[in-house]
PDB file of N, CA, C and O in Angstrom, chain B, residues numbered from 101:
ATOM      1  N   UNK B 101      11.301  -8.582  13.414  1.00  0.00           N
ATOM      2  CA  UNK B 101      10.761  -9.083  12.187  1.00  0.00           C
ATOM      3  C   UNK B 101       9.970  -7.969  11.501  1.00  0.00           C
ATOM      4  O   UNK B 101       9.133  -7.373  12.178  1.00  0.00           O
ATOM      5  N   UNK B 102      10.186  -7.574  10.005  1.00  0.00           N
ATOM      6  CA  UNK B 102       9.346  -6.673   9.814  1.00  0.00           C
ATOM      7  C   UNK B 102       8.046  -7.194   9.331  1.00  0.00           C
ATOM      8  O   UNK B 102       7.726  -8.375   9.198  1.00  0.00           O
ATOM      9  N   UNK B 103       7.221  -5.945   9.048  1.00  0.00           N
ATOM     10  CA  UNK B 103       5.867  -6.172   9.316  1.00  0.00           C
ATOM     11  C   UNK B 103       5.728  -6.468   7.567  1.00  0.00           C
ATOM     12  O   UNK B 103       6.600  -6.208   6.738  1.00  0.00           O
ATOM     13  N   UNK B 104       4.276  -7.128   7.277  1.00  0.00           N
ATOM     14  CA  UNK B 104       3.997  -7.825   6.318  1.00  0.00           C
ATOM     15  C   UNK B 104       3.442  -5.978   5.794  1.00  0.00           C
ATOM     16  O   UNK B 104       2.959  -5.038   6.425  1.00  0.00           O
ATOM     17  N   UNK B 105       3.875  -6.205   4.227  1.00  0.00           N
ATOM     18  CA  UNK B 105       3.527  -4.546   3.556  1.00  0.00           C
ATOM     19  C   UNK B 105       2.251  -5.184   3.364  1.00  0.00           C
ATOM     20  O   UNK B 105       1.430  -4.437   3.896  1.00  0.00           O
ATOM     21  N   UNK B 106       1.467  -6.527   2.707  1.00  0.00           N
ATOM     22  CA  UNK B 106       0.298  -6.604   2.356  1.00  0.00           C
ATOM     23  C   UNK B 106       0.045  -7.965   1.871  1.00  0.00           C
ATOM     24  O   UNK B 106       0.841  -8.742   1.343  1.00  0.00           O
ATOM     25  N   UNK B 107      -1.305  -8.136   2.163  1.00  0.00           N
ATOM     26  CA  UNK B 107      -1.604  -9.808   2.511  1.00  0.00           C
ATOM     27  C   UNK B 107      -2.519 -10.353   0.652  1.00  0.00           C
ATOM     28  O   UNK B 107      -3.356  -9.847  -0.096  1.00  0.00           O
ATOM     29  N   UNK B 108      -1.936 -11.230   0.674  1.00  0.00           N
ATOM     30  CA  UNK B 108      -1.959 -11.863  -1.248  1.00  0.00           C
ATOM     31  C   UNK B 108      -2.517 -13.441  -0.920  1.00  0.00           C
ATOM     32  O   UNK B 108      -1.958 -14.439  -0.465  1.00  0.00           O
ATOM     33  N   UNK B 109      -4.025 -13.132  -1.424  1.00  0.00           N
ATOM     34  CA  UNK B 109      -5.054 -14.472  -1.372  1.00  0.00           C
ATOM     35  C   UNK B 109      -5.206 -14.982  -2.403  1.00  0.00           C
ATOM     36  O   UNK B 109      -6.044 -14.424  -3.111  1.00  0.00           O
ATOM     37  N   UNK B 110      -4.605 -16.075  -2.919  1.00  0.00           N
ATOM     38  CA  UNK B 110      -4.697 -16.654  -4.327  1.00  0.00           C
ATOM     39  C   UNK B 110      -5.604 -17.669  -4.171  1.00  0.00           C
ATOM     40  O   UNK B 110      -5.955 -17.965  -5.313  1.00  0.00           O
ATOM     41  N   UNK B 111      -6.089 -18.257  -3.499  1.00  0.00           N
ATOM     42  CA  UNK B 111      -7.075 -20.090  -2.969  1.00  0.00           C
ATOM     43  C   UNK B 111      -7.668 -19.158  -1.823  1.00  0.00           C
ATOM     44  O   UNK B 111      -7.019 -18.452  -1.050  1.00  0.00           O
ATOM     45  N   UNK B 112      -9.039 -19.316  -1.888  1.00  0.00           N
ATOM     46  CA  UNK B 112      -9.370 -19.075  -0.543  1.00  0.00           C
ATOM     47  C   UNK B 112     -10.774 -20.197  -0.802  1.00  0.00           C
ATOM     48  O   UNK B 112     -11.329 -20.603  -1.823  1.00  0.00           O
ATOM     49  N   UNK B 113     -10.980 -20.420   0.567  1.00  0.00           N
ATOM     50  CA  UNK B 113     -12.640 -21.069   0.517  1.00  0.00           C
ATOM     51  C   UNK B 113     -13.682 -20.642   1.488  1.00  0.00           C
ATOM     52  O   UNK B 113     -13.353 -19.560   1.975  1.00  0.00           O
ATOM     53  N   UNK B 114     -15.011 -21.155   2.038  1.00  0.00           N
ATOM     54  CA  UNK B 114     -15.800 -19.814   2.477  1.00  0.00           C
ATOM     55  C   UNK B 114     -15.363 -20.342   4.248  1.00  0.00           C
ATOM     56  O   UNK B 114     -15.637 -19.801   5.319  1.00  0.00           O
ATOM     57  N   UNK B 115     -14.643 -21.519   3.956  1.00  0.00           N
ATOM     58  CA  UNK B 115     -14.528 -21.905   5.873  1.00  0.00           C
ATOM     59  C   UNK B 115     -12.576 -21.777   5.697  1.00  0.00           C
ATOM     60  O   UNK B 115     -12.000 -22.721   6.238  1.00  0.00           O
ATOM     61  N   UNK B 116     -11.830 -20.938   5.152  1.00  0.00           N
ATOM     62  CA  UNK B 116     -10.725 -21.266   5.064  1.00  0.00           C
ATOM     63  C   UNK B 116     -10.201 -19.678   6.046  1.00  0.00           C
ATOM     64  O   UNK B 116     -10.782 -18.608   6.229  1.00  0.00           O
ATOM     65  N   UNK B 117      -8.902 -20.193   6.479  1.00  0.00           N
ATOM     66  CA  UNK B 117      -8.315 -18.906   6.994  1.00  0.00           C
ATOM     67  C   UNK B 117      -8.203 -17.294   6.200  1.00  0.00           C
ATOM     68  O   UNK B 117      -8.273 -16.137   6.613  1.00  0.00           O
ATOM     69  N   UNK B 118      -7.975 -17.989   4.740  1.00  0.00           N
ATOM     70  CA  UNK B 118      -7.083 -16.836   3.913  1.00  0.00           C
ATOM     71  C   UNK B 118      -8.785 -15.866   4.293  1.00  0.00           C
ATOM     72  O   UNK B 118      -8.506 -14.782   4.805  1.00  0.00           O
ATOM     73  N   UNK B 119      -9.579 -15.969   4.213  1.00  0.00           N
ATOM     74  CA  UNK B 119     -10.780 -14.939   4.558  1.00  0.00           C
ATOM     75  C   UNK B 119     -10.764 -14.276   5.672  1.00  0.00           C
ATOM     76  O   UNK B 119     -11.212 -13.131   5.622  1.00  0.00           O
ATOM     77  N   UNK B 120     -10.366 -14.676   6.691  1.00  0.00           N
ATOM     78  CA  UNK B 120     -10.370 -14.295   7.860  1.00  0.00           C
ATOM     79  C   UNK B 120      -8.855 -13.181   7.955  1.00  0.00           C
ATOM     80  O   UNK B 120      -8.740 -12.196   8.685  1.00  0.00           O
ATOM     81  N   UNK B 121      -8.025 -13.621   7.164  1.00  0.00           N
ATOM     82  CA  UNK B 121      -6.875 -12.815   6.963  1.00  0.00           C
ATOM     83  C   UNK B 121      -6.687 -11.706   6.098  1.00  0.00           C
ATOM     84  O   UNK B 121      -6.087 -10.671   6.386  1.00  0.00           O
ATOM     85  N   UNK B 122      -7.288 -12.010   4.920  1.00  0.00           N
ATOM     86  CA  UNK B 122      -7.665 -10.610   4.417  1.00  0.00           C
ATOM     87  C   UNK B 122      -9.109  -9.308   5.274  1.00  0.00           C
ATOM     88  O   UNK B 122      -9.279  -8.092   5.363  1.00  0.00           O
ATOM     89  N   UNK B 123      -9.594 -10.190   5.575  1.00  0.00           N
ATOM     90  CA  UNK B 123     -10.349  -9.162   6.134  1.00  0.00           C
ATOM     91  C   UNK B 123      -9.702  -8.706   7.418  1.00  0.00           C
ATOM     92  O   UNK B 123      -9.608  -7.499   7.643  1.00  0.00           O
ATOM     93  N   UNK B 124      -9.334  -9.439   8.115  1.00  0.00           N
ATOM     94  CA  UNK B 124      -8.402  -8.698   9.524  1.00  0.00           C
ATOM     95  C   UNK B 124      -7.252  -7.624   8.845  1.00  0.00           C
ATOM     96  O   UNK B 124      -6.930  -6.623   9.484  1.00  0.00           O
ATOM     97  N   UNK B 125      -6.712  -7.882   7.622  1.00  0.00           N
ATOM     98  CA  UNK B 125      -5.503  -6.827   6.969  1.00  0.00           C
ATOM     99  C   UNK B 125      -6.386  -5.901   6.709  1.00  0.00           C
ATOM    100  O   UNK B 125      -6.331  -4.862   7.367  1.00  0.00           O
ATOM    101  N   UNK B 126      -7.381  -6.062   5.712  1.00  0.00           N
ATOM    102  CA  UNK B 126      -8.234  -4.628   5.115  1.00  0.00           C
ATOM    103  C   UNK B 126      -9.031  -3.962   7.067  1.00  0.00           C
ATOM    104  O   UNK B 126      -9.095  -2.807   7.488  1.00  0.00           O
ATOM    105  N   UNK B 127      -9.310  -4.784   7.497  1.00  0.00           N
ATOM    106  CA  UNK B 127      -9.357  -4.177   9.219  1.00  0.00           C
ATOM    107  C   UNK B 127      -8.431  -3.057   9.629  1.00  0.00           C
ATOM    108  O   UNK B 127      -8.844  -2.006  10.119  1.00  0.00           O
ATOM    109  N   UNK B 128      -6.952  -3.374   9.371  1.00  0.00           N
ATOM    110  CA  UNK B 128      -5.864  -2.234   9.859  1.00  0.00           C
ATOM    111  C   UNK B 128      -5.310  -1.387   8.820  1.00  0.00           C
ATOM    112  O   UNK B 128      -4.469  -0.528   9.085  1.00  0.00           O
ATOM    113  N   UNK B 129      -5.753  -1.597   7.632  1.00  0.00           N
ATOM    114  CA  UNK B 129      -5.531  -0.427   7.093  1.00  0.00           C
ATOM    115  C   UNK B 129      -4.263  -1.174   5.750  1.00  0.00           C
ATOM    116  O   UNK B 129      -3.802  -0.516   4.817  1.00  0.00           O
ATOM    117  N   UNK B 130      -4.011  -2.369   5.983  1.00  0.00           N
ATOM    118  CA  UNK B 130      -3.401  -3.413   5.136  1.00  0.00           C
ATOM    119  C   UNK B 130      -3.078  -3.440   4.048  1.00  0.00           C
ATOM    120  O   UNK B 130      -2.363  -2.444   4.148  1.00  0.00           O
ATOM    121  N   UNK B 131      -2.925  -3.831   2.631  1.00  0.00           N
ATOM    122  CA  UNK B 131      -3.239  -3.765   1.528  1.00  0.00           C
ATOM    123  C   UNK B 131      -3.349  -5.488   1.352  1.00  0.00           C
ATOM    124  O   UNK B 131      -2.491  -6.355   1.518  1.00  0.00           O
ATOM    125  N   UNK B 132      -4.594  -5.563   1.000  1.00  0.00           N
ATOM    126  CA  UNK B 132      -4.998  -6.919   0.630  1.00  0.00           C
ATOM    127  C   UNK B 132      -4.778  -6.853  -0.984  1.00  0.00           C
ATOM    128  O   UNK B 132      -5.102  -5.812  -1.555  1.00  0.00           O
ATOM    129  N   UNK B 133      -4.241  -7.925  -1.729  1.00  0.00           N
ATOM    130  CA  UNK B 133      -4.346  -8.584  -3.123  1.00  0.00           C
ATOM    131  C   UNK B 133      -5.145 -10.111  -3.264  1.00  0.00           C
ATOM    132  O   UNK B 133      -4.717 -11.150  -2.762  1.00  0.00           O
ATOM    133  N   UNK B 134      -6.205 -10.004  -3.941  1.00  0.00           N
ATOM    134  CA  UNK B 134      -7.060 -10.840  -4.225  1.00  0.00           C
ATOM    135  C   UNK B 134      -6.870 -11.051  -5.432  1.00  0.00           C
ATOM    136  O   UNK B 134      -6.496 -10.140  -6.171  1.00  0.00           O
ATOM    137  N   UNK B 135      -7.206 -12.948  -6.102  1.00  0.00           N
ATOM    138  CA  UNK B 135      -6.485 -12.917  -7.251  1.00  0.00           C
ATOM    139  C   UNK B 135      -8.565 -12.827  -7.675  1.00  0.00           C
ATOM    140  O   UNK B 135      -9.579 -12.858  -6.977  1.00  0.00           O
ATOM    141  N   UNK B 136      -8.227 -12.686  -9.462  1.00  0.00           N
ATOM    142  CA  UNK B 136      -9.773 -12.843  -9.969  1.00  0.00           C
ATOM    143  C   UNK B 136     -10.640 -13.583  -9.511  1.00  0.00           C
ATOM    144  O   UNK B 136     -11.798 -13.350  -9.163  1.00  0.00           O
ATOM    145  N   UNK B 137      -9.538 -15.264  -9.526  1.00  0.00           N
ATOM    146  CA  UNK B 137     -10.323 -16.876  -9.379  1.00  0.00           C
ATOM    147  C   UNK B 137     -10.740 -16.692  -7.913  1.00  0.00           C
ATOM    148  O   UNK B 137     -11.850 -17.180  -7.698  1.00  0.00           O
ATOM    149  N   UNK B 138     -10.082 -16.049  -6.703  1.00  0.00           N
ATOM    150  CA  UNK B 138     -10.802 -16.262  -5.501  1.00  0.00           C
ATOM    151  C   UNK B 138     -11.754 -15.242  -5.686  1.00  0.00           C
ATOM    152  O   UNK B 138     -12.524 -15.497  -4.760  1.00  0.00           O
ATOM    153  N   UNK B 139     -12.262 -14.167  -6.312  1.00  0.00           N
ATOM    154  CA  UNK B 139     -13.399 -13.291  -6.575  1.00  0.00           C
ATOM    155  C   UNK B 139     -14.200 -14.378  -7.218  1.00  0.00           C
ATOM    156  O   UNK B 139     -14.676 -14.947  -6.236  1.00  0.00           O
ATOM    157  N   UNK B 140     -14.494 -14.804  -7.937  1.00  0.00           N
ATOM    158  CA  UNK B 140     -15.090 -15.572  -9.092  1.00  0.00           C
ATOM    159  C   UNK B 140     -16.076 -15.966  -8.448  1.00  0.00           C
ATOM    160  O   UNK B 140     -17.286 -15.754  -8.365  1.00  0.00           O
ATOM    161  N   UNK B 141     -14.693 -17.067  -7.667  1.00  0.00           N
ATOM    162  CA  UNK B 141     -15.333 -18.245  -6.747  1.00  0.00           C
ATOM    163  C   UNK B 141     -16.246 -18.239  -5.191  1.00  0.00           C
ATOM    164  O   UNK B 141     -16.797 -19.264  -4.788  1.00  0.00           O
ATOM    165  N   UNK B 142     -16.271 -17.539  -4.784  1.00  0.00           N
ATOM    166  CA  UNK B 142     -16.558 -17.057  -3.704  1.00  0.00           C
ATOM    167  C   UNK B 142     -17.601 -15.848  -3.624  1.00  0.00           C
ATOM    168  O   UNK B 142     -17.985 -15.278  -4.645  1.00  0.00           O
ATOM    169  N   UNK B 143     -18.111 -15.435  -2.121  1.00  0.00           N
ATOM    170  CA  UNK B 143     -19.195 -14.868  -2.085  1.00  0.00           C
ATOM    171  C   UNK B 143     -18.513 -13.537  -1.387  1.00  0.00           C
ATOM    172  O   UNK B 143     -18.947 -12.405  -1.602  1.00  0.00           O
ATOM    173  N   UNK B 144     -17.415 -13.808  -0.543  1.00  0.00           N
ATOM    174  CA  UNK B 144     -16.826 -12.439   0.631  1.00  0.00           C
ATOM    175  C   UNK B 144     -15.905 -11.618  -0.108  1.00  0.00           C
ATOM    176  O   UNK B 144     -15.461 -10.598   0.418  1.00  0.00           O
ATOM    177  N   UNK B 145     -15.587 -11.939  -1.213  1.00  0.00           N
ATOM    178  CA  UNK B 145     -14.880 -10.215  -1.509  1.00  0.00           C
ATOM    179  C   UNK B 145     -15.876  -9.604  -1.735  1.00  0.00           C
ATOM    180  O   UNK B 145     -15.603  -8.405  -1.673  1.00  0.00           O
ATOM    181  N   UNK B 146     -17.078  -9.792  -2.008  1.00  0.00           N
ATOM    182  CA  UNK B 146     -17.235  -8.381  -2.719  1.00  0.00           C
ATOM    183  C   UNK B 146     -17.699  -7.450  -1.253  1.00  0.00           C
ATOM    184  O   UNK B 146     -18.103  -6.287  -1.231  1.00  0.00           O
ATOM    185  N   UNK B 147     -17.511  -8.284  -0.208  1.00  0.00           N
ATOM    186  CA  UNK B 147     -17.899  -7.104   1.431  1.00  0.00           C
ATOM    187  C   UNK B 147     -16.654  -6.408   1.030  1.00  0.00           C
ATOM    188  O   UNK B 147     -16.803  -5.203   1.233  1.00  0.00           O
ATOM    189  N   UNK B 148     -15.474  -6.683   0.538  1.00  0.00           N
ATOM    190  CA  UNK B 148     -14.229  -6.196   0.443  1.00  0.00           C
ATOM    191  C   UNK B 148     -13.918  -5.193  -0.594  1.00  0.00           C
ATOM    192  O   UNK B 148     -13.522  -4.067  -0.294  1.00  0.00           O
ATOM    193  N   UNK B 149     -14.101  -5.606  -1.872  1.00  0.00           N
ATOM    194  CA  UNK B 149     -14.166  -5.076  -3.473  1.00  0.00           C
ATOM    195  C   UNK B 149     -14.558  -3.650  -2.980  1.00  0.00           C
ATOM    196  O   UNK B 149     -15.601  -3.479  -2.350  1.00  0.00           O
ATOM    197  N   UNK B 150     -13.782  -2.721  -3.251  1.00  0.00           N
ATOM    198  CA  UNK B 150     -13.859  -0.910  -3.345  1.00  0.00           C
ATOM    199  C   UNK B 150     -13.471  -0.680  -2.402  1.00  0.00           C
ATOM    200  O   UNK B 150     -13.551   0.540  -2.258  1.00  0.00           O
ATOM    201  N   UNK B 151     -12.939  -1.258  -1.349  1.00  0.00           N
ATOM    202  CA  UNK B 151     -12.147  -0.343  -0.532  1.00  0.00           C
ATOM    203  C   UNK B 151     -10.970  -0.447  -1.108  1.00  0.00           C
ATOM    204  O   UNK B 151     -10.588  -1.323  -1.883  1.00  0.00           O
ATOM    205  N   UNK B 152     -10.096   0.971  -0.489  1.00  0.00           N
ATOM    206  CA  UNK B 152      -8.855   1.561  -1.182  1.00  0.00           C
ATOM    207  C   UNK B 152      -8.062   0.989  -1.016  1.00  0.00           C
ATOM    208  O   UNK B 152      -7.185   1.424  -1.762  1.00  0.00           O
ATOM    209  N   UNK B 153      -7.468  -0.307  -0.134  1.00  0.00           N
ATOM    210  CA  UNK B 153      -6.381  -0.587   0.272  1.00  0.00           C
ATOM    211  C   UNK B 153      -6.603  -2.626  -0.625  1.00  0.00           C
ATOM    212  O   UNK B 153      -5.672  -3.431  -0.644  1.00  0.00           O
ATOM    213  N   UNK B 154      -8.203  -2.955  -1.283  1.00  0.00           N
ATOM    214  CA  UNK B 154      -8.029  -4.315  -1.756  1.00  0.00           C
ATOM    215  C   UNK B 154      -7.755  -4.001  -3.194  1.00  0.00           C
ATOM    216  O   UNK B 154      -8.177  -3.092  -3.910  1.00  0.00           O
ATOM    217  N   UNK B 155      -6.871  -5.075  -3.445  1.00  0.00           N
ATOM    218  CA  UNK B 155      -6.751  -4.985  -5.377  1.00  0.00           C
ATOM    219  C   UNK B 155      -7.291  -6.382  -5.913  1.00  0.00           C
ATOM    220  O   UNK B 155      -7.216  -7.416  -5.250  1.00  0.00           O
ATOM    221  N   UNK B 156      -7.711  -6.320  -6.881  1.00  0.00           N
ATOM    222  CA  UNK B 156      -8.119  -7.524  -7.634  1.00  0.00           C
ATOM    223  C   UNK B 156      -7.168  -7.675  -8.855  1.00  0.00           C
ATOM    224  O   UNK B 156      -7.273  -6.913  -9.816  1.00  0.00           O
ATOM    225  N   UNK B 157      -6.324  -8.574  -8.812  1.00  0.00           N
ATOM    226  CA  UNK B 157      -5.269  -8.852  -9.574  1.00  0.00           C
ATOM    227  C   UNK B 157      -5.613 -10.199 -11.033  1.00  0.00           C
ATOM    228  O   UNK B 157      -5.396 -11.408 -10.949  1.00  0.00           O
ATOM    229  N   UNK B 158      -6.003  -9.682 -11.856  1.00  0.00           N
ATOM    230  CA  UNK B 158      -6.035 -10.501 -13.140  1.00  0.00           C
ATOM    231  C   UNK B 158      -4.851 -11.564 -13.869  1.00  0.00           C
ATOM    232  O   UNK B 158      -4.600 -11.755 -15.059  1.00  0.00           O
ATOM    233  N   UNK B 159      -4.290 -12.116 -12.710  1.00  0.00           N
ATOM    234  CA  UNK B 159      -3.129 -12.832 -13.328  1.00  0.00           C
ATOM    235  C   UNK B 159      -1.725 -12.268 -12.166  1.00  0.00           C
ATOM    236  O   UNK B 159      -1.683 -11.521 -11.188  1.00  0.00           O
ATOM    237  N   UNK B 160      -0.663 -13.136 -12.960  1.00  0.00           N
ATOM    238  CA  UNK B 160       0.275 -13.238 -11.781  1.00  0.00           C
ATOM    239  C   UNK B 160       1.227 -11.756 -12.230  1.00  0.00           C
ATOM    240  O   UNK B 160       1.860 -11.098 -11.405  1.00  0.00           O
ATOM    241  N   UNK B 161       1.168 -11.521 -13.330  1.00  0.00           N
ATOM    242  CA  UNK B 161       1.965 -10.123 -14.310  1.00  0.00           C
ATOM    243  C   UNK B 161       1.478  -8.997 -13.326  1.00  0.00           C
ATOM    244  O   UNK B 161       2.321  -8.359 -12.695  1.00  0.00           O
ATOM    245  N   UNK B 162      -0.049  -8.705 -13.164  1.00  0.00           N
ATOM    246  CA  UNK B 162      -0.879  -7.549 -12.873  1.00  0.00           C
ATOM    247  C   UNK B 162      -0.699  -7.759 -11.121  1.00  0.00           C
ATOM    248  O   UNK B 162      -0.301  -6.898 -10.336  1.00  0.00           O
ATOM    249  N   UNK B 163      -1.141  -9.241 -10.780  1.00  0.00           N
ATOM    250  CA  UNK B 163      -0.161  -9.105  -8.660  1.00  0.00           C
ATOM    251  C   UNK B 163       1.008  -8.549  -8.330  1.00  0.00           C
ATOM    252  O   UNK B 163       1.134  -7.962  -7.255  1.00  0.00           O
ATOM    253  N   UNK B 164       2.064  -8.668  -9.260  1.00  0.00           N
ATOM    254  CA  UNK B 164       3.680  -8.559  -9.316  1.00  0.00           C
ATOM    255  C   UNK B 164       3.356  -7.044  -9.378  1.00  0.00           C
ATOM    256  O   UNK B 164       3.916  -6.389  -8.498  1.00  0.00           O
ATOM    257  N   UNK B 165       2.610  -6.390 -10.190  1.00  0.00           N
ATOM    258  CA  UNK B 165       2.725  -5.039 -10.435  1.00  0.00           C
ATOM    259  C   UNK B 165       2.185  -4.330  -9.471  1.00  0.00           C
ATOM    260  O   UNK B 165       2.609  -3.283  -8.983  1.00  0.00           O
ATOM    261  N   UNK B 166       1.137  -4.989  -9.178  1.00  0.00           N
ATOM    262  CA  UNK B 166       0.339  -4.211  -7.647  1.00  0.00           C
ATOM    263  C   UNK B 166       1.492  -4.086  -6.663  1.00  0.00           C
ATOM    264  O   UNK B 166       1.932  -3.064  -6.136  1.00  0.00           O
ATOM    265  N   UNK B 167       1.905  -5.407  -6.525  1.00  0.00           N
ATOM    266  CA  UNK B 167       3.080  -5.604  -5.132  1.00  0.00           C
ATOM    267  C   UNK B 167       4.198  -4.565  -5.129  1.00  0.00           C
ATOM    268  O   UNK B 167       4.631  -4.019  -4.115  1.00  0.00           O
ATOM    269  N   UNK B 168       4.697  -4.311  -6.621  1.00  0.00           N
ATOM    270  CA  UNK B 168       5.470  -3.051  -6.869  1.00  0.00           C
ATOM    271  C   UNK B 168       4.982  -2.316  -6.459  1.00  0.00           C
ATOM    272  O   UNK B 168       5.507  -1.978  -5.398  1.00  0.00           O
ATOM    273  N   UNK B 169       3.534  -1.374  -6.893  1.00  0.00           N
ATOM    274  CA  UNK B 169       3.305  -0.335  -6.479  1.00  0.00           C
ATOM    275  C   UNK B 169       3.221   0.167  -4.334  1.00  0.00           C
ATOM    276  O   UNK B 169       3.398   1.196  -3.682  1.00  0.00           O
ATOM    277  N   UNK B 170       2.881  -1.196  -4.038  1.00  0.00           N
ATOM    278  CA  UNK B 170       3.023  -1.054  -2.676  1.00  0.00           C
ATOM    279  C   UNK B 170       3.951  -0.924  -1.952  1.00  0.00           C
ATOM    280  O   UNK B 170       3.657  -0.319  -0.921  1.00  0.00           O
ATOM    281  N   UNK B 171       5.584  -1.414  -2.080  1.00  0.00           N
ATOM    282  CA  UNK B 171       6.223  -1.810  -2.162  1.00  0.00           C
ATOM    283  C   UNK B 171       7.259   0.162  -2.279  1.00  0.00           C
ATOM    284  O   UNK B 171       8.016   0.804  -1.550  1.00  0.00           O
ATOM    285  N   UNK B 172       6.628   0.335  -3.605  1.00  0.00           N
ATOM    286  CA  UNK B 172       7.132   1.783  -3.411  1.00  0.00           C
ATOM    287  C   UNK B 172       6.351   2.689  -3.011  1.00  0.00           C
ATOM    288  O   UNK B 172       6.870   3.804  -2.969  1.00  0.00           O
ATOM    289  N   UNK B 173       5.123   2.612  -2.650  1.00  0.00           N
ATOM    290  CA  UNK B 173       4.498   3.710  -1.472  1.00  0.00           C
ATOM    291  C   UNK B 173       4.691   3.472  -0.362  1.00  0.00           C
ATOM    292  O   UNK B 173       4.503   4.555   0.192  1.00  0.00           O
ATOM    293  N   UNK B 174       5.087   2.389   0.768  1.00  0.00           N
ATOM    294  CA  UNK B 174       5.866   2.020   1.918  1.00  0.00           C
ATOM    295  C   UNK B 174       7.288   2.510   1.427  1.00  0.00           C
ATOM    296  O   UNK B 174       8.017   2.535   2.419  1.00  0.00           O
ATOM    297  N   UNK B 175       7.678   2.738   0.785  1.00  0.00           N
ATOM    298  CA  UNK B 175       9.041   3.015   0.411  1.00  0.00           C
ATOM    299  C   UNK B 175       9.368   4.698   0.840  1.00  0.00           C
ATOM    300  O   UNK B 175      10.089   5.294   1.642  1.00  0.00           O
ATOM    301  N   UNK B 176       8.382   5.033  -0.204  1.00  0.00           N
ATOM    302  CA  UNK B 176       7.919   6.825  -0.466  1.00  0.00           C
ATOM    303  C   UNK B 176       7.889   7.229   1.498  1.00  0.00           C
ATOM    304  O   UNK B 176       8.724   7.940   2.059  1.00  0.00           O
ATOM    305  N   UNK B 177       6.747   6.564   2.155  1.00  0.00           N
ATOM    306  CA  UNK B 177       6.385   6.667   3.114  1.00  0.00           C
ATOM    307  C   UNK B 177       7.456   6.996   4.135  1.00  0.00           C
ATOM    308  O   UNK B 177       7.636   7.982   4.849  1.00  0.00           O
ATOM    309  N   UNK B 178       8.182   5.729   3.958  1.00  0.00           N
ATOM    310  CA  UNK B 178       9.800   5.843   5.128  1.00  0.00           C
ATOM    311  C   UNK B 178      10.346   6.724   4.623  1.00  0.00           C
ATOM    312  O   UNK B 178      10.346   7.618   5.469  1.00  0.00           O
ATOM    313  N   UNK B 179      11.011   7.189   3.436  1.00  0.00           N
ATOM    314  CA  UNK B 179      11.554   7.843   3.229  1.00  0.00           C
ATOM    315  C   UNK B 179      11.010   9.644   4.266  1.00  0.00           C
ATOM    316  O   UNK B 179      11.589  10.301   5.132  1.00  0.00           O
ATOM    317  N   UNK B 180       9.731   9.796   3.579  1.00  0.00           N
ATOM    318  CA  UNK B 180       9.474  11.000   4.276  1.00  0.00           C
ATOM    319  C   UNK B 180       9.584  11.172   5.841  1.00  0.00           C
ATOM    320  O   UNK B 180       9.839  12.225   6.425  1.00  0.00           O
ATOM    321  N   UNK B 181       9.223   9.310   6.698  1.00  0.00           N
ATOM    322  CA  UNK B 181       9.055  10.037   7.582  1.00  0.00           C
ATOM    323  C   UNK B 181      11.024  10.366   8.317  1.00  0.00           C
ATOM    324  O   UNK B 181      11.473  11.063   9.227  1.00  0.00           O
ATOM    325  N   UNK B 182      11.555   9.552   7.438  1.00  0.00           N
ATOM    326  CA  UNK B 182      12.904   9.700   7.768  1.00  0.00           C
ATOM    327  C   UNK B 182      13.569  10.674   7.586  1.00  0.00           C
ATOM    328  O   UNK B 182      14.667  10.906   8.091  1.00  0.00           O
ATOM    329  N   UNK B 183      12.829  11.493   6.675  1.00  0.00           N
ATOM    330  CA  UNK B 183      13.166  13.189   6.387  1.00  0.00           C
ATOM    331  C   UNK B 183      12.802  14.053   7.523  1.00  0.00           C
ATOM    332  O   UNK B 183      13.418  15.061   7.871  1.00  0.00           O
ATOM    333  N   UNK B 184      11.517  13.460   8.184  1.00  0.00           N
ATOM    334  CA  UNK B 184      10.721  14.586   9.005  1.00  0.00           C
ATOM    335  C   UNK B 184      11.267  14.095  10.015  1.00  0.00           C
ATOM    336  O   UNK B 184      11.435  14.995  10.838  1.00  0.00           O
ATOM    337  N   UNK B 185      11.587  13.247  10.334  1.00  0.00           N
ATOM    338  CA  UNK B 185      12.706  12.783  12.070  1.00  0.00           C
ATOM    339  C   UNK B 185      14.034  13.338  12.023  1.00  0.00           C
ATOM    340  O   UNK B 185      14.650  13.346  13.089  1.00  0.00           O
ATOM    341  N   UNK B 186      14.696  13.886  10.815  1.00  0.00           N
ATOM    342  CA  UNK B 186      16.254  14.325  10.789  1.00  0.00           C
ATOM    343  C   UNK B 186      16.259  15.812  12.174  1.00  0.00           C
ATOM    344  O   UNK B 186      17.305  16.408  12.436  1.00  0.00           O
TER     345      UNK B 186
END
């Protein structure tokens, strides 16, 4: 099964899993997507907010685009290391 490129919290609450899951992803190095409304609403992103690997996504247009960009730096990534294993 492949591995999840990066974990996307749209509902979260302060006793709910999705917290415990983004922070265990931003833990390994992950790329967490947080939407605005769970920033808004809530008190635990901002332990999260500025590290390099969380995005705060303003709508479903600007998630889709993040997910692209991840999407092709795991991409970029294999590619090289599939260059450097030839």
């Amino acid at each position: 099964m492949p591995r999840p490129r990066a974990t996307k919290v749209v509902a979260a609450g302060v006793h709910r899993g999705a917290r415990i899951h983004a922070r265990q992803a931003v833990a390994h190095g992950r790329p967490a997507i947080l939407t605005d409304l769970v920033v808004q609403a809530n008190r635990w992103p901002a332990d999260l907010i500025g590290r390099p690997v969380v995005h705060v996504a303003h709508g479903t247009a600007e998630a889709m685009a993040i997910v692209g960009d991840i999407i092709a730096a795991c991409d970029e990534v294999n590619e090289l290391l599939a260059f450097a294993l030839q």
